[in-house]
C-alpha distance (Angstrom), angle and dihedral (degrees) to the residues before:
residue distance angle dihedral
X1 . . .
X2 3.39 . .
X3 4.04 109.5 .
X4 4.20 91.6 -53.1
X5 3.46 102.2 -29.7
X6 3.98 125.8 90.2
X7 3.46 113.9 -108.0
X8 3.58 101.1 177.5
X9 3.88 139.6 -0.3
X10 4.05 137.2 158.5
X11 3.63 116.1 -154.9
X12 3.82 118.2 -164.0
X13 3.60 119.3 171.5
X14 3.75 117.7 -157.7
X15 4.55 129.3 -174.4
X16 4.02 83.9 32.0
X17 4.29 96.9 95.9
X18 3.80 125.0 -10.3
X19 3.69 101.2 -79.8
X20 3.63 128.3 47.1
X21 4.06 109.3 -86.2
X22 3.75 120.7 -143.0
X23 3.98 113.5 -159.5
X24 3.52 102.9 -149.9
X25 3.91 99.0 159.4
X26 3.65 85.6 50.3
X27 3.77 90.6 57.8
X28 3.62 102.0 45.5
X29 3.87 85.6 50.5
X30 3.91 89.8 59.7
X31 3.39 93.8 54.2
X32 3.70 121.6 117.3
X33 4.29 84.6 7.8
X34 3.93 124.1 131.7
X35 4.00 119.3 -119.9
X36 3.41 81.1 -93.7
X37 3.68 109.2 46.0
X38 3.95 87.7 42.1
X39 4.22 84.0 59.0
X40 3.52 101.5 44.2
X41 3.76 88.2 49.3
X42 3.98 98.0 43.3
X43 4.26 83.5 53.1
X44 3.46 89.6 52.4
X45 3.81 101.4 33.2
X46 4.20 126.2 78.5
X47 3.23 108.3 -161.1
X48 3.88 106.0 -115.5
X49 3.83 95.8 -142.4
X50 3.45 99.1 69.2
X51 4.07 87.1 68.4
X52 4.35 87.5 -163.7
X53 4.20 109.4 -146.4
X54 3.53 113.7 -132.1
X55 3.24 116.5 -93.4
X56 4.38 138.7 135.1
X57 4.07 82.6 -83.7
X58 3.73 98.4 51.5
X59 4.05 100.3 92.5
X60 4.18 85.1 41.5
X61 3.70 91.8 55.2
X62 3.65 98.9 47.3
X63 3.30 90.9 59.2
X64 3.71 107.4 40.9
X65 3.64 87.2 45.0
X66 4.07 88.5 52.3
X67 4.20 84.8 54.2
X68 2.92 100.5 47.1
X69 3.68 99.2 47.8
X70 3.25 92.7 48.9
X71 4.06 86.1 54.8
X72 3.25 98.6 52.4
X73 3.79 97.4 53.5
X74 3.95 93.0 51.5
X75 3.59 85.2 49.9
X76 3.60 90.6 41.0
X77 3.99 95.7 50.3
X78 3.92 86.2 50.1
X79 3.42 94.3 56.0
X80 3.90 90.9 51.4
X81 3.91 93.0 54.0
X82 3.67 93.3 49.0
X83 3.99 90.3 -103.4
X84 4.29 113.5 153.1
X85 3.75 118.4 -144.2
Protein backbone atom coordinates (compact mmCIF):
# COMPACT_ATOMS: atom_id res chain seq x y z
CA UNK A 1 0.00 0.00 0.00
CA UNK A 2 1.18 3.13 -0.56
CA UNK A 3 -0.92 5.77 1.66
CA UNK A 4 -4.57 4.34 0.14
CA UNK A 5 -3.66 3.25 -3.02
CA UNK A 6 -2.42 -0.42 -3.94
CA UNK A 7 0.96 -0.60 -4.68
CA UNK A 8 1.34 -4.11 -5.25
CA UNK A 9 -0.78 -7.35 -5.23
CA UNK A 10 -0.55 -11.07 -6.82
CA UNK A 11 -3.71 -12.81 -7.30
CA UNK A 12 -3.62 -16.58 -7.90
CA UNK A 13 -6.71 -18.44 -7.91
CA UNK A 14 -6.54 -22.12 -7.23
CA UNK A 15 -9.84 -25.24 -7.39
CA UNK A 16 -11.31 -22.91 -10.31
CA UNK A 17 -9.63 -25.09 -13.60
CA UNK A 18 -7.04 -27.86 -13.29
CA UNK A 19 -3.95 -25.90 -12.84
CA UNK A 20 -3.37 -23.08 -10.63
CA UNK A 21 -4.52 -19.65 -12.48
CA UNK A 22 -2.59 -16.47 -12.00
CA UNK A 23 -4.68 -13.20 -12.87
CA UNK A 24 -2.21 -10.96 -13.98
CA UNK A 25 -4.49 -8.49 -15.99
CA UNK A 26 -6.55 -8.39 -12.98
CA UNK A 27 -3.61 -7.20 -10.95
CA UNK A 28 -2.21 -4.62 -13.09
CA UNK A 29 -5.82 -3.22 -13.25
CA UNK A 30 -5.81 -2.78 -9.37
CA UNK A 31 -2.98 -0.93 -9.36
CA UNK A 32 -2.95 2.57 -8.18
CA UNK A 33 -6.98 1.77 -6.96
CA UNK A 34 -8.42 2.64 -3.40
CA UNK A 35 -9.83 -0.29 -1.09
CA UNK A 36 -12.75 0.66 -2.58
CA UNK A 37 -12.19 1.04 -6.19
CA UNK A 38 -10.05 -2.28 -6.05
CA UNK A 39 -13.62 -4.00 -4.60
CA UNK A 40 -16.01 -2.61 -6.79
CA UNK A 41 -13.80 -3.65 -9.66
CA UNK A 42 -12.86 -7.28 -8.35
CA UNK A 43 -17.08 -7.74 -8.04
CA UNK A 44 -17.41 -6.72 -11.33
CA UNK A 45 -14.22 -8.11 -12.86
CA UNK A 46 -13.53 -12.11 -13.99
CA UNK A 47 -10.34 -12.56 -14.23
CA UNK A 48 -9.66 -13.35 -17.96
CA UNK A 49 -6.94 -15.96 -17.32
CA UNK A 50 -8.88 -18.46 -15.95
CA UNK A 51 -10.54 -18.89 -19.64
CA UNK A 52 -13.76 -21.10 -17.72
CA UNK A 53 -15.14 -24.10 -20.32
CA UNK A 54 -18.65 -24.20 -20.63
CA UNK A 55 -20.23 -26.22 -18.65
CA UNK A 56 -23.77 -26.22 -16.07
CA UNK A 57 -21.20 -24.52 -13.42
CA UNK A 58 -19.87 -21.80 -15.61
CA UNK A 59 -22.41 -18.79 -14.64
CA UNK A 60 -21.96 -20.16 -10.71
CA UNK A 61 -18.28 -19.83 -10.90
CA UNK A 62 -18.08 -16.49 -12.35
CA UNK A 63 -19.72 -15.22 -9.79
CA UNK A 64 -18.44 -16.88 -6.72
CA UNK A 65 -15.09 -16.36 -8.06
CA UNK A 66 -16.02 -12.42 -8.56
CA UNK A 67 -17.02 -12.54 -4.48
CA UNK A 68 -14.69 -13.92 -3.39
CA UNK A 69 -12.03 -11.98 -5.05
CA UNK A 70 -13.36 -9.14 -4.18
CA UNK A 71 -13.22 -10.54 -0.38
CA UNK A 72 -10.07 -11.38 -0.29
CA UNK A 73 -8.65 -8.05 -1.39
CA UNK A 74 -10.69 -6.04 1.34
CA UNK A 75 -9.39 -8.47 3.65
CA UNK A 76 -6.18 -8.34 2.03
CA UNK A 77 -5.86 -4.36 2.09
CA UNK A 78 -6.76 -4.61 5.90
CA UNK A 79 -4.19 -6.75 6.63
CA UNK A 80 -1.63 -4.38 4.89
CA UNK A 81 -2.72 -1.30 7.04
CA UNK A 82 -2.50 -3.15 10.19
CA UNK A 83 -6.47 -3.46 10.31
CA UNK A 84 -7.86 -6.90 12.47
CA UNK A 85 -10.93 -8.66 11.24
Amino acid sequence: MDGDQIQDISISLGALNPCVVHAAQLEELLRGKTAQQAAELCAATFPVEAKLRESYFKAYKQDVVCAAVSSAVNMAVGNAKGETA
